[in-house]
N, CA, C and O of each residue as an XYZ file, in Angstrom:
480
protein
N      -9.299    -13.427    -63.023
C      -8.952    -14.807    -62.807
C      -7.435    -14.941    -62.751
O      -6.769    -14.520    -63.696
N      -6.691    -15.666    -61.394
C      -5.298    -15.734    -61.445
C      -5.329    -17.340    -61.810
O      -6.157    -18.116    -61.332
N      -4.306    -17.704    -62.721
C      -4.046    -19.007    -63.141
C      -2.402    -19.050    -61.772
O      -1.451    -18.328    -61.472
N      -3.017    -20.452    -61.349
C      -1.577    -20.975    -60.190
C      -1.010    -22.050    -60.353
O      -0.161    -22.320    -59.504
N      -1.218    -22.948    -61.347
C      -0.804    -23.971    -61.747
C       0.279    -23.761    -62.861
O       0.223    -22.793    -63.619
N       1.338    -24.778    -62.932
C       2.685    -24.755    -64.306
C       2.902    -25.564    -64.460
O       3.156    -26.301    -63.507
N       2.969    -26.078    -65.910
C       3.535    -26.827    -66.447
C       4.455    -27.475    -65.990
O       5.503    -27.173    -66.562
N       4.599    -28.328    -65.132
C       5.591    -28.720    -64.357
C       5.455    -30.539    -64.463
O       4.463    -31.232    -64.691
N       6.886    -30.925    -64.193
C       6.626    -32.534    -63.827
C       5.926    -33.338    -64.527
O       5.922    -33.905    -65.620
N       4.952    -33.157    -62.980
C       3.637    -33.682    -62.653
C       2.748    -33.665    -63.680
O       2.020    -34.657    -63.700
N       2.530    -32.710    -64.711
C       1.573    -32.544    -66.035
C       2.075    -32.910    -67.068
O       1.380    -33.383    -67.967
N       3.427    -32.769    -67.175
C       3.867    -33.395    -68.183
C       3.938    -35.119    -68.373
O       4.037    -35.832    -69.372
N       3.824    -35.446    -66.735
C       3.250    -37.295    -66.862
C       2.306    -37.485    -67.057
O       1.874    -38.516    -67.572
N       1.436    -36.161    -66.563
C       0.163    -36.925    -66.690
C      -0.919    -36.941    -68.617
O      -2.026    -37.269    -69.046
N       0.410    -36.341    -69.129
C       0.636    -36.030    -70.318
C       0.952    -37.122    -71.096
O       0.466    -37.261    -72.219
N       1.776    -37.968    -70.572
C       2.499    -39.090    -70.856
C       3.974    -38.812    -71.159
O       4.654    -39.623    -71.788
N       4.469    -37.616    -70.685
C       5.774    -37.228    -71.377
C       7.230    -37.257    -69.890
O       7.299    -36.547    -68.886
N       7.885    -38.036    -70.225
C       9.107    -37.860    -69.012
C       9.363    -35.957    -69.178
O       9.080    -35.195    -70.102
N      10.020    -35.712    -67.811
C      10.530    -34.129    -67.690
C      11.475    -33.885    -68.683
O      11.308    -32.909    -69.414
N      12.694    -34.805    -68.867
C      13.673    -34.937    -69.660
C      13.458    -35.417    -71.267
O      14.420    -35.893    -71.869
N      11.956    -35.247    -72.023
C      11.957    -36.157    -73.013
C      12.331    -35.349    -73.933
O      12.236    -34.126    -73.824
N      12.846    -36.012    -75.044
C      13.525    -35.163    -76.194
C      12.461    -34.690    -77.074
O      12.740    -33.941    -78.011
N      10.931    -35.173    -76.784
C      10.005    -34.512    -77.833
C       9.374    -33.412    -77.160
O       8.543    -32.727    -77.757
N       9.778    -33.125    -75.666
C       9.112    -31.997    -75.823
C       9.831    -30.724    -76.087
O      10.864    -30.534    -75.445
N       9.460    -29.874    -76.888
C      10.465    -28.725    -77.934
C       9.275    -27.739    -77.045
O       8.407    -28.105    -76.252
N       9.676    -26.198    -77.597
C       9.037    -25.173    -77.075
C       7.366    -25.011    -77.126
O       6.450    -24.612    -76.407
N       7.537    -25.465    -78.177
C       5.915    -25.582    -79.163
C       5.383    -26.643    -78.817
O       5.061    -27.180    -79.877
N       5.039    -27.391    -77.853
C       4.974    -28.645    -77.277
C       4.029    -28.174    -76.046
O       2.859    -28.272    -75.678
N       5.845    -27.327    -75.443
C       5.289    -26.812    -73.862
C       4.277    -25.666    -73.536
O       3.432    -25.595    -72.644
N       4.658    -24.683    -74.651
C       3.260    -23.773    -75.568
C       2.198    -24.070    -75.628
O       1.446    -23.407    -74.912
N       1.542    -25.217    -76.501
C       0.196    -26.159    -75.958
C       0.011    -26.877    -74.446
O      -1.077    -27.017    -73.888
N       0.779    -27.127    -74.128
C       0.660    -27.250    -72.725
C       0.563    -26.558    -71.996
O       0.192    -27.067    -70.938
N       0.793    -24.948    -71.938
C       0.661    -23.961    -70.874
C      -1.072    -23.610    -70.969
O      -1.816    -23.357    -70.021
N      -1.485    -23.701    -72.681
C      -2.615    -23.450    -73.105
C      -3.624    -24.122    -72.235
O      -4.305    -23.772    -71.271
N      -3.484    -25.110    -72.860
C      -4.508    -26.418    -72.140
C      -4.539    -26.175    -71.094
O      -5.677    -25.927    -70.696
N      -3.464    -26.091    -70.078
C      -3.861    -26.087    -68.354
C      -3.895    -24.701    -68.100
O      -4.119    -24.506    -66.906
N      -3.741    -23.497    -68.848
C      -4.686    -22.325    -68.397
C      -6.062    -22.048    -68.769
O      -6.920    -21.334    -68.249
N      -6.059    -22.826    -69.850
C      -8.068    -22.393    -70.588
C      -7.995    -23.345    -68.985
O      -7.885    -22.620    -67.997
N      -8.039    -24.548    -68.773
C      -8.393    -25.630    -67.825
C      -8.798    -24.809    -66.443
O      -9.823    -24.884    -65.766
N      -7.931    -24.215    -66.324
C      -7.635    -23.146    -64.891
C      -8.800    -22.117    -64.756
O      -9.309    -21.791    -63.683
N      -9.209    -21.573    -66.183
C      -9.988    -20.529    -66.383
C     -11.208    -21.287    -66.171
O     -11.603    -21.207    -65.008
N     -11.814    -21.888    -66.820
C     -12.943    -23.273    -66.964
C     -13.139    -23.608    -65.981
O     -14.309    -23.293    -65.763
N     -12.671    -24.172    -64.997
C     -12.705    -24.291    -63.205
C     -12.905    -22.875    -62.543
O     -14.021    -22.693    -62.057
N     -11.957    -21.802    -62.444
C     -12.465    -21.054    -61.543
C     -13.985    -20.696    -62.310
O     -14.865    -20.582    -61.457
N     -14.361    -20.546    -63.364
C     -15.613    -20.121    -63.467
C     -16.553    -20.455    -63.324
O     -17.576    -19.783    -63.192
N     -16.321    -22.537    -63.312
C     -17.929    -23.001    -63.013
C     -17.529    -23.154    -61.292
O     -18.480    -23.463    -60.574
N     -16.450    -22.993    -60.753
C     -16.878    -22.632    -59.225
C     -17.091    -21.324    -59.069
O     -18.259    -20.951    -59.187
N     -15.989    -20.256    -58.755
C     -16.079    -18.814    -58.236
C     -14.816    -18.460    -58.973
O     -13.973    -19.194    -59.488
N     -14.911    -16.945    -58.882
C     -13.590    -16.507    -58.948
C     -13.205    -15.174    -58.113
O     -12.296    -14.350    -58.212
N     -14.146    -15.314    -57.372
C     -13.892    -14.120    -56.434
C     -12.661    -14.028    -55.226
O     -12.230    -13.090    -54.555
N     -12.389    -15.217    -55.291
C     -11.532    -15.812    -54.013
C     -10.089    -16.385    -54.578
O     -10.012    -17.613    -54.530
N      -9.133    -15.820    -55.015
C      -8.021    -16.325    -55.513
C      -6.869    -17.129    -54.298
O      -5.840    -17.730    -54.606
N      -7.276    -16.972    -53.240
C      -6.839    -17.952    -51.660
C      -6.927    -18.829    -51.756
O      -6.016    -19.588    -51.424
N      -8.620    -19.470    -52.510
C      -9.585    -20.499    -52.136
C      -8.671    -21.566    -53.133
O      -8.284    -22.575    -52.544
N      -8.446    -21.494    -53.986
C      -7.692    -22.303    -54.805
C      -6.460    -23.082    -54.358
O      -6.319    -24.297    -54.496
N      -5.375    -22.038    -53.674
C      -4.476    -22.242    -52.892
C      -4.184    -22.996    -51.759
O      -3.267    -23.817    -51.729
N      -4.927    -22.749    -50.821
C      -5.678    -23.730    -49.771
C      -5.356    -24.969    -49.739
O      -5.803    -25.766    -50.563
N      -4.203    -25.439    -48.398
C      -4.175    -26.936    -48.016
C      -4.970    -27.731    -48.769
O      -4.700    -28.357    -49.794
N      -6.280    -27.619    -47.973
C      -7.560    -28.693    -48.268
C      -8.268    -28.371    -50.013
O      -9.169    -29.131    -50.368
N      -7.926    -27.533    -50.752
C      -8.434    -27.410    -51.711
C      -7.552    -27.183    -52.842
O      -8.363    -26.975    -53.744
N      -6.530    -27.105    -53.293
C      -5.449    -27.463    -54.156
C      -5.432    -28.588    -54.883
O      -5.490    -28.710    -56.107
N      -5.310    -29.772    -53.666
C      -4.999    -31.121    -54.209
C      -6.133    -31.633    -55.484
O      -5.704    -32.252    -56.458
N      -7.663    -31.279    -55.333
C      -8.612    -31.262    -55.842
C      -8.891    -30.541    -57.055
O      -9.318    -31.009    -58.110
N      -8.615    -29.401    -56.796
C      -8.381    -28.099    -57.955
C      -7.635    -28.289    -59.159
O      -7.790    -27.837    -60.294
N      -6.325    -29.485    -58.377
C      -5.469    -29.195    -59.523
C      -5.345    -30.809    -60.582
O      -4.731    -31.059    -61.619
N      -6.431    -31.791    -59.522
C      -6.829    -32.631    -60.116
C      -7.524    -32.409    -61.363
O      -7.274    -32.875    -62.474
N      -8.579    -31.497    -60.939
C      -9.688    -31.117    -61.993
C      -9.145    -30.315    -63.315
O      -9.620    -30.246    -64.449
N      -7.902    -29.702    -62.706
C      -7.322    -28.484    -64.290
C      -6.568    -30.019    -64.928
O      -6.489    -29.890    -66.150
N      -6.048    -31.293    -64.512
C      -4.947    -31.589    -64.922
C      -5.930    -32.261    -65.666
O      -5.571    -32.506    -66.818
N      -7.122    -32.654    -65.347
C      -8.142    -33.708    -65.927
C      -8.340    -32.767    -67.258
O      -7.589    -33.083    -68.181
N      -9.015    -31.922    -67.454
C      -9.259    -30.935    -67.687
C      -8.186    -30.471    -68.902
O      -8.619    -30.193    -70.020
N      -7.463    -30.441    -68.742
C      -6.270    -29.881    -69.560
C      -5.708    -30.550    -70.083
O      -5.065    -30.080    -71.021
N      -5.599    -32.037    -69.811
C      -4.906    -33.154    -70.643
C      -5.898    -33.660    -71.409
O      -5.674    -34.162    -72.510
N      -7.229    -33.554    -70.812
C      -8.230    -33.448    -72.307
C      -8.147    -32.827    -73.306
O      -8.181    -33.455    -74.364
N      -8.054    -31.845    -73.321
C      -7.903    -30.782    -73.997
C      -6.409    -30.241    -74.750
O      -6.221    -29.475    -75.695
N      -5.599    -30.900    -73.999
C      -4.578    -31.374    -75.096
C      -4.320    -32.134    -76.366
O      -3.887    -31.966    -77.506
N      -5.103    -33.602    -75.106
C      -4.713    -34.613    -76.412
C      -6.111    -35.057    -77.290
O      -6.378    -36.058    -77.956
N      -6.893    -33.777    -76.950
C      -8.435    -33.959    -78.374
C      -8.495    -32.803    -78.306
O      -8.681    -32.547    -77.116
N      -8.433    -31.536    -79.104
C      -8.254    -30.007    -78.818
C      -9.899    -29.908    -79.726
O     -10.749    -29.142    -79.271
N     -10.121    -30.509    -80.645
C     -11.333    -30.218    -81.397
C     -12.508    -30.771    -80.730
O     -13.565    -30.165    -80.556
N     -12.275    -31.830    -80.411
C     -13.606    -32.869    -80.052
C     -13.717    -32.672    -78.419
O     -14.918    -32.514    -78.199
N     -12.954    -32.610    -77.122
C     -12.655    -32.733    -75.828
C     -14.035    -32.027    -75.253
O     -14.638    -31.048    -75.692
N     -14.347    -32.945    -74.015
C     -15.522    -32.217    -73.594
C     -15.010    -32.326    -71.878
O     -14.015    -32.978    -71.562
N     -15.683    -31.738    -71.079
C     -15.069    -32.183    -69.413
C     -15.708    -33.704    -69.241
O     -16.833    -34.198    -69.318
N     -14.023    -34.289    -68.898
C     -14.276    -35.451    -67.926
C     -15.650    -35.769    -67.254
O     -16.322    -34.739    -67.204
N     -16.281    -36.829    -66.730
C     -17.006    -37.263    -65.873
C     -16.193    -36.835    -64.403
O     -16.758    -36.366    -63.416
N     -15.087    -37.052    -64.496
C     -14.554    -37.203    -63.225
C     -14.038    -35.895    -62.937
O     -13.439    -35.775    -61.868
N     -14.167    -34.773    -63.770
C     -13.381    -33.203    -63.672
C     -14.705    -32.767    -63.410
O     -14.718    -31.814    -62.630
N     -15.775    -33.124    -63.780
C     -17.637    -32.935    -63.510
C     -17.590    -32.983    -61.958
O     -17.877    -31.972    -61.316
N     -17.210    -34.211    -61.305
C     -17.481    -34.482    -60.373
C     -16.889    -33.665    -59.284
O     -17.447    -33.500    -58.199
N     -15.763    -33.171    -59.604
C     -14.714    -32.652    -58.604
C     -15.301    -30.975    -58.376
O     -15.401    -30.459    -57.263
N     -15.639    -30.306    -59.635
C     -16.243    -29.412    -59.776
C     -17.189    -28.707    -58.865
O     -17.243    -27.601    -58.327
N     -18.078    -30.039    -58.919
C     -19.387    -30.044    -57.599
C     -18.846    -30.140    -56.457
O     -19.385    -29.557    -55.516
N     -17.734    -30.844    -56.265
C     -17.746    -30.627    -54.776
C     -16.333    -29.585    -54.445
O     -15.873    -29.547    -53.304
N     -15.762    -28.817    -55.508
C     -15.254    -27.540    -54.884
C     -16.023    -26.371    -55.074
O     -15.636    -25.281    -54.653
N     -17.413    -26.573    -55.867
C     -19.101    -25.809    -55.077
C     -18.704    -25.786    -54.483
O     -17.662    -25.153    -54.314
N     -19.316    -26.537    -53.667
C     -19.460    -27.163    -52.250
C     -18.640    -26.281    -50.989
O     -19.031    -25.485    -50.136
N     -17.415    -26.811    -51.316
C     -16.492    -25.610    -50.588
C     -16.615    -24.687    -50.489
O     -16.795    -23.966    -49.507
N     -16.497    -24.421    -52.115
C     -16.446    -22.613    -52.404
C     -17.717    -21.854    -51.667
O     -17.611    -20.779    -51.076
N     -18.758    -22.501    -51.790
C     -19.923    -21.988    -51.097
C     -20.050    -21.900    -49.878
O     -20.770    -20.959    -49.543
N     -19.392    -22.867    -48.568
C     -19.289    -23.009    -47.566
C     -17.802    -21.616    -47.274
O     -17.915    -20.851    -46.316
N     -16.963    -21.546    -47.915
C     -16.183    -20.772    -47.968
C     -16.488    -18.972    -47.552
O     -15.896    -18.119    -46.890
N     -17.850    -19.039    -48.432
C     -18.353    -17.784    -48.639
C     -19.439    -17.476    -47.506
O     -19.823    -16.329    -47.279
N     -19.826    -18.423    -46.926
C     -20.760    -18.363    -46.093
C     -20.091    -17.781    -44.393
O     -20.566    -16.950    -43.619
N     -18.341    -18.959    -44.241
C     -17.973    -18.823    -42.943
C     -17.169    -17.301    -43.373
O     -16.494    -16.867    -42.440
N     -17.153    -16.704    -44.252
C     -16.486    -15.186    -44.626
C     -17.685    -14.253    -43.730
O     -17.271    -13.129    -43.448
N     -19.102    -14.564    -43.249
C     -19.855    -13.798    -43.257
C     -21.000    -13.459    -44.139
O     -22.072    -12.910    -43.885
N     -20.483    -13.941    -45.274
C     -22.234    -13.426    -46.500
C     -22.493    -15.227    -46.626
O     -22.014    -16.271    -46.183
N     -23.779    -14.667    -47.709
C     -24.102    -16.148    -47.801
C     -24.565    -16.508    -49.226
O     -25.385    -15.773    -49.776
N     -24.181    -17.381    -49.731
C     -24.545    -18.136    -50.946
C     -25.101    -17.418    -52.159
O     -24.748    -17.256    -53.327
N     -26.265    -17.003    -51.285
C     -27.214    -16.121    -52.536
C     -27.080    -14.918    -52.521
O     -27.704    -14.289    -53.375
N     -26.354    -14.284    -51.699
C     -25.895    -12.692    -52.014
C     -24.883    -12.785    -52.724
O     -24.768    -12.229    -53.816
N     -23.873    -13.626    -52.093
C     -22.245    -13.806    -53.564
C     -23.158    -13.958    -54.568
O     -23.388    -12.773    -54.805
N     -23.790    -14.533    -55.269
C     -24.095    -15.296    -56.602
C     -24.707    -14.297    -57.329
O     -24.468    -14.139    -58.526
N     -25.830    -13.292    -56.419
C     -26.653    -12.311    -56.556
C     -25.464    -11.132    -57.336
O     -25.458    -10.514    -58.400
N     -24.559    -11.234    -56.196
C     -23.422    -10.388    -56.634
C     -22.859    -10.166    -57.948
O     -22.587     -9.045    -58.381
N     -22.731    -10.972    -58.416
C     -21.620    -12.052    -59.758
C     -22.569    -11.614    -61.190
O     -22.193    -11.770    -62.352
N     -23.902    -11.025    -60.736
C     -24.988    -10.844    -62.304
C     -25.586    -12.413    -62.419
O     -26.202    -12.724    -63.438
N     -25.341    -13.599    -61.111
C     -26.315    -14.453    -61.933
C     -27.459    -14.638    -60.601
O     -27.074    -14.505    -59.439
N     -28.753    -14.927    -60.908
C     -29.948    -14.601    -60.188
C     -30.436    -16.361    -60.084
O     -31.480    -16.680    -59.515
C-alpha cells in the first residue's frame, strides 16, 4: 500500500487549524500524519490496492482524497470512539465502482482480480 496524501493546508482546515497556527507543534502534526495514513490504508483496502495509479488519477483523486480527509479527521478528533463517516461509506462504493471498471478496461475482470487477492 503507497500512502499519497500530506498533511498539507487543505487537512489542516479541514482540521479546523490555519497553516500558520501557533498550536500546531510537532506532536500535533504527528497525529495528523497518523490519522490520514491509517485513513489512506482503510480506503485502499476496502477498494483495491493493486493499482497505486488508480488513486492518482485526474478523475479519481478528488474523491479519494475526500474520503481519507473524511476519514482521517474522524479519526483525529474521536481516536477511541470514530467509526467511517456515512459520507466516506458512500464515496467508498463508488471508487468500487471505478476501481472495478478500472480492472475490467486493463483486460481481466472483476472476479478474477478479487479471486486473485484470497477473497472468493
Amino acid at each position: 500500500m503507497t500512502t499519497i496524501l500530506k498533511v498539507d493546508d487543505e487537512f489542516k482546515r479541514v482540521l479546523g487549524y490555519l497553516p500558520d497556527d501557533d498550536m500546531l507543534d510537532d506532536q500535533l502534526i504527528q497525529r495528523m500524519t497518523s490519522a490520514l495514513d491509517a485513513a489512506e490504508i482503510y480506503v485502499q483496502g476496502a477498494v483495491g490496492e493493486n493499482k497505486a495509479d488508480f488513486y492518482q488519477s485526474e478523475k479519481i483523486l478528488p474523491l479519494y482524497k475526500l474520503a481519507c480527509f473524511a476519514i482521517g479527521a474522524n479519526w483525529f478528533n474521536h481516536p477511541s470512539t470514530a467509526v467511517s463517516s456515512t459520507t466516506a461509506k458512500a464515496i467508498i462504493g463508488q471508487l468500487r465502482g471505478f476501481y472495478d471498471e478500472s480492472e475490467v478496461s486493463d483486460g481481466g475482470t472483476t472476479a478474477e482480480s478479487r479471486s486473485t487477492n484470497g477473497a472468493n
